[in-house]
N, C-alpha and C positions, 0 to 999 in steps of 0.2 A: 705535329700530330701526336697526340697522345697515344700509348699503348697499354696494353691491360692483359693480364696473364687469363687463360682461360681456366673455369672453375674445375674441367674435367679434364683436359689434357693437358695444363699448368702451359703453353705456348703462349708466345706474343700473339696478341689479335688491336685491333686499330679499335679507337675506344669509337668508334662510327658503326663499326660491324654489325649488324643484326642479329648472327649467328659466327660460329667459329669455323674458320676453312680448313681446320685440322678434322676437326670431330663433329661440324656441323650441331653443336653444344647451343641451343639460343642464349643470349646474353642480355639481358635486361637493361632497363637504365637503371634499377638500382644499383645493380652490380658494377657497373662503370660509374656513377657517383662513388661507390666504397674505396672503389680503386685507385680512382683519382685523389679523392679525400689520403687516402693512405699513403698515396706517394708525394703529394706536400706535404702531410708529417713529415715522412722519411727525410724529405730534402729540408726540411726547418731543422730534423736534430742534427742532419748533419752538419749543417751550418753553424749550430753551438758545439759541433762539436770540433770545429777547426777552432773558433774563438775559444774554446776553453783551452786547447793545445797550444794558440799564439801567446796565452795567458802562462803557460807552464814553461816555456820556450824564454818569454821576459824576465819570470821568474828566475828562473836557473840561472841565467845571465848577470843576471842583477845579484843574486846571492856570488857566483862567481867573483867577480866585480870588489864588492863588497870584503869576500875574503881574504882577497888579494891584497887588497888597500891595506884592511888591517893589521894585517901579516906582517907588514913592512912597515920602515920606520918613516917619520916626517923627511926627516936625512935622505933615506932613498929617490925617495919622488921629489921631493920640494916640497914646503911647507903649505905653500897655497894651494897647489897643484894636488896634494894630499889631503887638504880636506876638502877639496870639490870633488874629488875620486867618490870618497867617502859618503858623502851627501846624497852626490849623486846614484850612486847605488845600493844604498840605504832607501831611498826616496823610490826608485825603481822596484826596490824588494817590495816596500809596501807597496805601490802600486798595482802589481802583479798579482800578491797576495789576496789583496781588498778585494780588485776585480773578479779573481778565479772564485774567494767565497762568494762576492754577489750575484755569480751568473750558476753557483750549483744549488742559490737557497730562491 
């Protein structure tokens, strides 16, 4: 069941209501279409806006990653072992990167 804030006494009322049982406020069906409309925005930004945080989260990790690699020499890690680090978190960094621009433009 849906709820909807009432336009005069800002309380939950059930988006079926007629009127408001706080203030007896009538409530239209436009006013519960706006409301409802508004609160799928709200739940669509908030959902880019976890996806751009798991994007900043990859990112950071992947520069991490990457830092480290570089820092240190083929000798420390092993040869192979150092440049799959490297690749791999280079390749992660742009992933990240790409993603987080293509989901703010």
């Amino acid at each position: 069941m849906t709820q909807i804030y009432c336009l005069e006494c800002k309380n939950k009322v059930s988006a079926r209501a007629r009127t408001c049982p706080h203030c007896a406020c009538p409530i239209d069906e436009s006013t519960v279409a706006a409301a409802v409309a508004a609160a799928s925005k709200a739940q669509a930004r908030e959902t880019a806006h976890t996806k751009f945080k798991s994007m900043q989260l990859i990112s950071a990790v992947s520069l991490g990653l990457s830092m480290l690699v570089l820092s240190s020499t083929p000798h420390e890690i092993g040869n192979g072992m150092w440049v799959a680090l490297a690749i791999t978190g280079l390749a992660g960094l742009s992933y990240a990167s790409i993603g987080t621009w293509c989901k703010r433009h």
